[in-house]
PyMOL CGO cylinders between C-alpha atoms (Angstrom):
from pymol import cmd
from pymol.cgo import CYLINDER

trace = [
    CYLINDER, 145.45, 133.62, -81.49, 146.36, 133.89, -85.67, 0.3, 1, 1, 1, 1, 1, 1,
    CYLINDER, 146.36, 133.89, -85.67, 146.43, 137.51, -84.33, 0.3, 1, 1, 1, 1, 1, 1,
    CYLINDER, 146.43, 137.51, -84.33, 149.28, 137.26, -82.27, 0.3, 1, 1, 1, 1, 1, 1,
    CYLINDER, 149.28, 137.26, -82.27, 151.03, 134.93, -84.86, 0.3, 1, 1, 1, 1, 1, 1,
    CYLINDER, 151.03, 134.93, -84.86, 150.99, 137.86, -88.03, 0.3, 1, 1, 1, 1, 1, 1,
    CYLINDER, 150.99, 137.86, -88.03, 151.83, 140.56, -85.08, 0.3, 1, 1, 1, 1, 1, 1,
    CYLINDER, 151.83, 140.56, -85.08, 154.69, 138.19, -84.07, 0.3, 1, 1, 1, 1, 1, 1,
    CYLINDER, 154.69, 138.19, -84.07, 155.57, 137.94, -87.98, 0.3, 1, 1, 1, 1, 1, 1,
    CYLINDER, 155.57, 137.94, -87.98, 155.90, 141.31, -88.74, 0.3, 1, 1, 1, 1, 1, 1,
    CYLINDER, 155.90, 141.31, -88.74, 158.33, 142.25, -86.22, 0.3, 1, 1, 1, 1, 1, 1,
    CYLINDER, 158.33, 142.25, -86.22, 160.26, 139.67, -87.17, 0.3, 1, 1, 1, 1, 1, 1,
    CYLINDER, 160.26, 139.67, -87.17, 160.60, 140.70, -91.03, 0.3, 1, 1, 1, 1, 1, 1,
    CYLINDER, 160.60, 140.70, -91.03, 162.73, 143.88, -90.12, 0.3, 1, 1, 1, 1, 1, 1,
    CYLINDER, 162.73, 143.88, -90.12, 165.41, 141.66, -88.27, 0.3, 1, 1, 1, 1, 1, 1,
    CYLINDER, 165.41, 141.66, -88.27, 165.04, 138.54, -89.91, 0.3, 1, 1, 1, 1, 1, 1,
    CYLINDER, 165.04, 138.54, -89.91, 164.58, 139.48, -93.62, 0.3, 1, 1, 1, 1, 1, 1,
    CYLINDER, 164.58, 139.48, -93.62, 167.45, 142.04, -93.71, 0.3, 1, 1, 1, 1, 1, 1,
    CYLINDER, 167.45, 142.04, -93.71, 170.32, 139.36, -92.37, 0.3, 1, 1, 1, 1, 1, 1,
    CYLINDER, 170.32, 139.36, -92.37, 168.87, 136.42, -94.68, 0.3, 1, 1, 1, 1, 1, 1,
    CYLINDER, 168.87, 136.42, -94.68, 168.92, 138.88, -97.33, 0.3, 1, 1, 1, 1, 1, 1,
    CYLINDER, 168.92, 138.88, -97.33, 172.31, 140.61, -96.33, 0.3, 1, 1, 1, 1, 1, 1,
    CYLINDER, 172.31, 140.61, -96.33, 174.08, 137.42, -96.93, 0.3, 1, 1, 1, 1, 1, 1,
    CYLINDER, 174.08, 137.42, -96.93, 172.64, 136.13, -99.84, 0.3, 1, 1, 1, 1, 1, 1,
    CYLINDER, 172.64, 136.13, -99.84, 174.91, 136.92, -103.34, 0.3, 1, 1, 1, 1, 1, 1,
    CYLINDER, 174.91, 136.92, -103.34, 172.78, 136.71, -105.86, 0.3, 1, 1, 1, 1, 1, 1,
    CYLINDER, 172.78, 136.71, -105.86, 172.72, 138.58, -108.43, 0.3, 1, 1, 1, 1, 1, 1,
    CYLINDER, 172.72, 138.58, -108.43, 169.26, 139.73, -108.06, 0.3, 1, 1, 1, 1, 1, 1,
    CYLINDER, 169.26, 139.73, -108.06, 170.53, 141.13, -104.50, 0.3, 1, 1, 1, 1, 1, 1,
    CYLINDER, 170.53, 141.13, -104.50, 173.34, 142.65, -105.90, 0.3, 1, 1, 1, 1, 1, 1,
    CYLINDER, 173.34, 142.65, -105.90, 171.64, 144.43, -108.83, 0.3, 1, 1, 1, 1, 1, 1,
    CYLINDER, 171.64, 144.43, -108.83, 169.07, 145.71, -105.80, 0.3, 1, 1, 1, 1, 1, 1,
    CYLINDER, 169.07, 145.71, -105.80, 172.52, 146.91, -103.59, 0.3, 1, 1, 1, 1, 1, 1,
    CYLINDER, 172.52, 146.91, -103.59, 174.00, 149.01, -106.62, 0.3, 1, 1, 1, 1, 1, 1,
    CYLINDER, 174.00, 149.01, -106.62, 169.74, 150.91, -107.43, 0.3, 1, 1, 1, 1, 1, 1,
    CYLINDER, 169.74, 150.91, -107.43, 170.00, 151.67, -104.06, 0.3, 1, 1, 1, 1, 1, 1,
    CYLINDER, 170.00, 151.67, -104.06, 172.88, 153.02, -104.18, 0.3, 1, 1, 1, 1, 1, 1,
    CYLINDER, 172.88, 153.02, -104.18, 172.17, 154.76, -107.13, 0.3, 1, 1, 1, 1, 1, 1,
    CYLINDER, 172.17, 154.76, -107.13, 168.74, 155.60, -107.56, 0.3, 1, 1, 1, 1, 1, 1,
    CYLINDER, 168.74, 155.60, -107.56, 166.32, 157.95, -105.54, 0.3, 1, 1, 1, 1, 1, 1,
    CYLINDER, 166.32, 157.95, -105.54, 163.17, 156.21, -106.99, 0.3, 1, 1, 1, 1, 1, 1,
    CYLINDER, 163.17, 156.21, -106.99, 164.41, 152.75, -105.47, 0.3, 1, 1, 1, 1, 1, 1,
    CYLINDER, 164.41, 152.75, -105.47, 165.17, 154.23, -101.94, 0.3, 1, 1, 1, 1, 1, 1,
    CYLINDER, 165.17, 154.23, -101.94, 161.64, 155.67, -102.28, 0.3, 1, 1, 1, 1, 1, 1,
    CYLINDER, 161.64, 155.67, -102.28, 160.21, 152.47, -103.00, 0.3, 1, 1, 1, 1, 1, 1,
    CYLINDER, 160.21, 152.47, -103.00, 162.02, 150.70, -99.94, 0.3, 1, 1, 1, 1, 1, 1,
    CYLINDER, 162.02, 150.70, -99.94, 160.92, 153.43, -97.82, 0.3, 1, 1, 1, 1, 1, 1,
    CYLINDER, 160.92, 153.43, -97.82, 157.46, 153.48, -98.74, 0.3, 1, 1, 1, 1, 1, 1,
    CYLINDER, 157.46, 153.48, -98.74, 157.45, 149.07, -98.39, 0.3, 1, 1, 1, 1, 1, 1,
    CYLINDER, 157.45, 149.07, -98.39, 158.99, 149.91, -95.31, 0.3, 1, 1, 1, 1, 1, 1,
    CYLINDER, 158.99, 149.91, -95.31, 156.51, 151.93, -93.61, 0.3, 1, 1, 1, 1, 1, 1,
    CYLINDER, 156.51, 151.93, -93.61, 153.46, 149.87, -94.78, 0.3, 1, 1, 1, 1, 1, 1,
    CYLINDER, 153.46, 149.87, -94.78, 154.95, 147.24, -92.99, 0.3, 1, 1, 1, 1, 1, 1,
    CYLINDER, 154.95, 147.24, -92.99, 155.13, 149.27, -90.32, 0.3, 1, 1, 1, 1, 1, 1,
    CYLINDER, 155.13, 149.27, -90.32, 151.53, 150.61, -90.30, 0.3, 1, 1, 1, 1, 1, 1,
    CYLINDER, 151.53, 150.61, -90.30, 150.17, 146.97, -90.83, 0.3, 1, 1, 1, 1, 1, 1,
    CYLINDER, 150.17, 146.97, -90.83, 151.94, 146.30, -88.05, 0.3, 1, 1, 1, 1, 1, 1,
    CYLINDER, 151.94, 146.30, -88.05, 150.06, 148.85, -85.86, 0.3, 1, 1, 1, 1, 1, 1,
    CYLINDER, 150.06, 148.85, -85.86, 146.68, 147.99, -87.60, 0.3, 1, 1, 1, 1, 1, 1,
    CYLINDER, 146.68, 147.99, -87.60, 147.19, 144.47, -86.30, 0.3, 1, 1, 1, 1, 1, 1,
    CYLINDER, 147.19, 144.47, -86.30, 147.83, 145.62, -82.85, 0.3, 1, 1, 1, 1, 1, 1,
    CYLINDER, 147.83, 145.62, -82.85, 145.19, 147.66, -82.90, 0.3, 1, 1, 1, 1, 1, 1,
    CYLINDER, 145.19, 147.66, -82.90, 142.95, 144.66, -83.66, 0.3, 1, 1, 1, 1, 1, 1,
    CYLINDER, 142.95, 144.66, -83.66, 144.53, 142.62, -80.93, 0.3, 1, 1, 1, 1, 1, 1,
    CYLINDER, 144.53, 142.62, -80.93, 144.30, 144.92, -78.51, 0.3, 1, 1, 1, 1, 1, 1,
    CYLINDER, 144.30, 144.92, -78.51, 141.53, 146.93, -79.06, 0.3, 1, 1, 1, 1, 1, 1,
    CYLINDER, 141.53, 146.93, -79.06, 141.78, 149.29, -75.72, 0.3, 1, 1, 1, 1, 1, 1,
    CYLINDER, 141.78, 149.29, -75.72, 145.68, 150.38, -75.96, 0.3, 1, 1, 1, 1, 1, 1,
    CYLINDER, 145.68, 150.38, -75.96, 145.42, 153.62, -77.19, 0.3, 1, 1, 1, 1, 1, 1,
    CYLINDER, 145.42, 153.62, -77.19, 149.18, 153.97, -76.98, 0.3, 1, 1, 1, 1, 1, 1,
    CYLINDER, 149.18, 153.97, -76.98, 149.22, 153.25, -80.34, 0.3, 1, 1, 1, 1, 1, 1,
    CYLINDER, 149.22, 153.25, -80.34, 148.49, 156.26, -81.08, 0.3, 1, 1, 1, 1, 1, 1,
    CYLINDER, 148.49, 156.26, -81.08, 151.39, 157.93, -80.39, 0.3, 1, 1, 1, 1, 1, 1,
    CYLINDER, 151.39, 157.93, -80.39, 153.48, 155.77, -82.86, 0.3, 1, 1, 1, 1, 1, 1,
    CYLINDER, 153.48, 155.77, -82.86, 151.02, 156.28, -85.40, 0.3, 1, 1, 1, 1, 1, 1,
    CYLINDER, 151.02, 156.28, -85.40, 151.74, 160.13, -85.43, 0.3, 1, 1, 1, 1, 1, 1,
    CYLINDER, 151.74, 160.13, -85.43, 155.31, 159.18, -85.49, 0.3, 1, 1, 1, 1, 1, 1,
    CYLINDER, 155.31, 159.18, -85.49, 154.51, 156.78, -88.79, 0.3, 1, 1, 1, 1, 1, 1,
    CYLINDER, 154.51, 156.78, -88.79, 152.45, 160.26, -90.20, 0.3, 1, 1, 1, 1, 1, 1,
    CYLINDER, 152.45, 160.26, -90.20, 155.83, 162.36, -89.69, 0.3, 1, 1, 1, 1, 1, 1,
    CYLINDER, 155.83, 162.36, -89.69, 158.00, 159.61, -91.61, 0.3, 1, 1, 1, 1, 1, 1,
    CYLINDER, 158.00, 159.61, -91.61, 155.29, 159.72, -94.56, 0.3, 1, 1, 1, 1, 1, 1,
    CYLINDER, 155.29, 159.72, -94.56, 157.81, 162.75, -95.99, 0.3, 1, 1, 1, 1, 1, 1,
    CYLINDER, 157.81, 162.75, -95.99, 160.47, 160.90, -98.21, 0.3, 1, 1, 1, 1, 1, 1,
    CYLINDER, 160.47, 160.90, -98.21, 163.13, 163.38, -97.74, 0.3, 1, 1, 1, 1, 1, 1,
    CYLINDER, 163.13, 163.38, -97.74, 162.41, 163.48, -93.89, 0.3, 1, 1, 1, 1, 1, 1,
    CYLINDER, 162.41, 163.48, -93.89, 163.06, 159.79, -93.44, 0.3, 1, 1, 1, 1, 1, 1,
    CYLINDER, 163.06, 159.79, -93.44, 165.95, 159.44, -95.90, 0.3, 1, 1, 1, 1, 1, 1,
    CYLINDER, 165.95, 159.44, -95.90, 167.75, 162.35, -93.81, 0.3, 1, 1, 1, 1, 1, 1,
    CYLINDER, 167.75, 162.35, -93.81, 166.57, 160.98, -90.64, 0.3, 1, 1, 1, 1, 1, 1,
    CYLINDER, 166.57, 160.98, -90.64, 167.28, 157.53, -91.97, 0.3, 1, 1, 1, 1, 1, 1,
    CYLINDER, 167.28, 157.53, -91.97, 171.14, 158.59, -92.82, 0.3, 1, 1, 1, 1, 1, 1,
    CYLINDER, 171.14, 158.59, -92.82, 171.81, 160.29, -90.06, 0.3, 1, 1, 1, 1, 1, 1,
    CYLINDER, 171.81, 160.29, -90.06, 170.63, 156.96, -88.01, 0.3, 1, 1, 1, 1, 1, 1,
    CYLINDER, 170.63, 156.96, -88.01, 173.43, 154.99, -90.46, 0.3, 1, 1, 1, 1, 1, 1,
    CYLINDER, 173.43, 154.99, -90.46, 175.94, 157.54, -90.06, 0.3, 1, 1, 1, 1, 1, 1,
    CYLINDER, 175.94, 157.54, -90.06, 176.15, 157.97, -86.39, 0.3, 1, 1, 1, 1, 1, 1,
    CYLINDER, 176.15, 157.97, -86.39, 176.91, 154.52, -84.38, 0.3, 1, 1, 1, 1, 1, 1,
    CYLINDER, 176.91, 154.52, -84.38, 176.07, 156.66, -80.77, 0.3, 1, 1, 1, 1, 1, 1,
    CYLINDER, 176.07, 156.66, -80.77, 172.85, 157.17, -82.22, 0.3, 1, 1, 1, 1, 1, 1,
    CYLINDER, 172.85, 157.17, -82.22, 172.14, 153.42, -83.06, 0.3, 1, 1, 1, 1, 1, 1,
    CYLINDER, 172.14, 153.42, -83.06, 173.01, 152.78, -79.52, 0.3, 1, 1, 1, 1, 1, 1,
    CYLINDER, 173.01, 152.78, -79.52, 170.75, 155.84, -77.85, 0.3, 1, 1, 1, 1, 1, 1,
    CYLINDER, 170.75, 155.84, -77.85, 167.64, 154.65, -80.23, 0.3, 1, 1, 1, 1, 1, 1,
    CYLINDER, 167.64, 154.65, -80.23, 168.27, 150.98, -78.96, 0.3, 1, 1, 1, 1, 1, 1,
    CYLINDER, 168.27, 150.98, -78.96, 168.22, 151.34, -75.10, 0.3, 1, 1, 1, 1, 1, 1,
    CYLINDER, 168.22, 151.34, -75.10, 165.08, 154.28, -75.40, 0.3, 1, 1, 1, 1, 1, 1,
    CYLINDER, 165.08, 154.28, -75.40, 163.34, 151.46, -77.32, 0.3, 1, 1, 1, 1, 1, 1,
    CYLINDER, 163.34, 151.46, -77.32, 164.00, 148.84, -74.20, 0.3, 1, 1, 1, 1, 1, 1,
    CYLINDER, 164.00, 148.84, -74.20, 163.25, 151.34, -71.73, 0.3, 1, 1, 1, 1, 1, 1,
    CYLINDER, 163.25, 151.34, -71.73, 160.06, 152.39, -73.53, 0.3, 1, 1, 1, 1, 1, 1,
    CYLINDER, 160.06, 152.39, -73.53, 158.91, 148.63, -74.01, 0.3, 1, 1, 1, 1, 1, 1,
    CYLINDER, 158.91, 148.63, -74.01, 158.64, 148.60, -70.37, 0.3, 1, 1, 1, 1, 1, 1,
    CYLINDER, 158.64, 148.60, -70.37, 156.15, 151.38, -69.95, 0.3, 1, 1, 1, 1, 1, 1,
    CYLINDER, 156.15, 151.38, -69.95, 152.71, 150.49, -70.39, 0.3, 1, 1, 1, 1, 1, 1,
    CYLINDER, 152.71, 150.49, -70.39, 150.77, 150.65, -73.81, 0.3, 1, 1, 1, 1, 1, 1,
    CYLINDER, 150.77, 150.65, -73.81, 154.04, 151.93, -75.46, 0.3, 1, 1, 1, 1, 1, 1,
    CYLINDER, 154.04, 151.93, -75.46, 154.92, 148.76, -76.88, 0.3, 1, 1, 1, 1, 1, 1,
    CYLINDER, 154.92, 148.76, -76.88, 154.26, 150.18, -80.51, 0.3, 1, 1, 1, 1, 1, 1,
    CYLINDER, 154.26, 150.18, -80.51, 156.23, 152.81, -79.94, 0.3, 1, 1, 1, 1, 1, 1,
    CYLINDER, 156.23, 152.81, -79.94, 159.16, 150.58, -79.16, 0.3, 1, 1, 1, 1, 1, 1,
    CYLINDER, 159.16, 150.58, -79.16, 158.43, 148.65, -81.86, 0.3, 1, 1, 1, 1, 1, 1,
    CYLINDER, 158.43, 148.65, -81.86, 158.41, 152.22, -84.40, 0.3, 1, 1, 1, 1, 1, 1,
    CYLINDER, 158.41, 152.22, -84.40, 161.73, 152.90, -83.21, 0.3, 1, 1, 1, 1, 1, 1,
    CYLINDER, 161.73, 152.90, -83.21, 163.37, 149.42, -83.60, 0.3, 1, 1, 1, 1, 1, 1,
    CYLINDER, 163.37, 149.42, -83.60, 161.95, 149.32, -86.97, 0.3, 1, 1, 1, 1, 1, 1,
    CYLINDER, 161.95, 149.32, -86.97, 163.35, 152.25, -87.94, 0.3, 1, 1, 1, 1, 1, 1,
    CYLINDER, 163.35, 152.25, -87.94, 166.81, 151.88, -86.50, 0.3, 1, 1, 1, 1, 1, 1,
    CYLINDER, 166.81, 151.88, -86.50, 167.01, 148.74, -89.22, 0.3, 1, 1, 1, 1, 1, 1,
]
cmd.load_cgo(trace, "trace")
């Protein structure tokens, strides 16, 4: 049951965290805005938080439900976005292009309804945030 309460946690921090943060003016927040703007190393470092959050997220599952081996799928998916300069192109392209937002949305509802592709769903909502 604690189980189901961290996997329930962790896919809230990529909607939750972001709007909390969003809004918040301090200056610690705004300091954070302009490195990312600026510098490579802090995109890196966001990136890389980013997508251990992400794997924990699938190691959970995969102690949860033990059989789904859909899981692996979005793992291989997590591999290909290990490359920094993949997922900061992929990433920008996502932030650039509204249509895209849109398509990656409605793919991750319709693949949430197939069977043992719930992770993968989850993958691609975490990284259209």
């Amino acid at each position: 049951m604690i189980n189901y309460l961290f996997l329930s946690l962790i896919l809230l921090i990529p909607s939750v965290l972001p709007m909390v943060l969003y809004s918040c003016k301090h200056r610690f927040m705004i300091r954070f805005y302009l490195a990312m703007a600026v510098d490579e190393k802090v995109r890196k470092f966001y990136i890389s938080v980013w997508l251990i959050i992400l794997l924990v997220f699938h190691y959970i599952y995969i102690k949860v439900q033990p059989g789904d081996y859909g899981v692996l799928l979005s793992t291989v998916l997590c591999l290909i976005l290990v490359s920094y300069s993949r997922t900061d192109k992929l990433l920008r392209m996502v932030h650039e292009r509204l249509k895209l937002v849109v398509i990656l949305a409605l793919s991750a509802m319709a693949i949430m309804a197939i069977p043992h592709l719930y992770t993968l769903a989850a993958t691609i909502v975490y990284f259209k945030f």
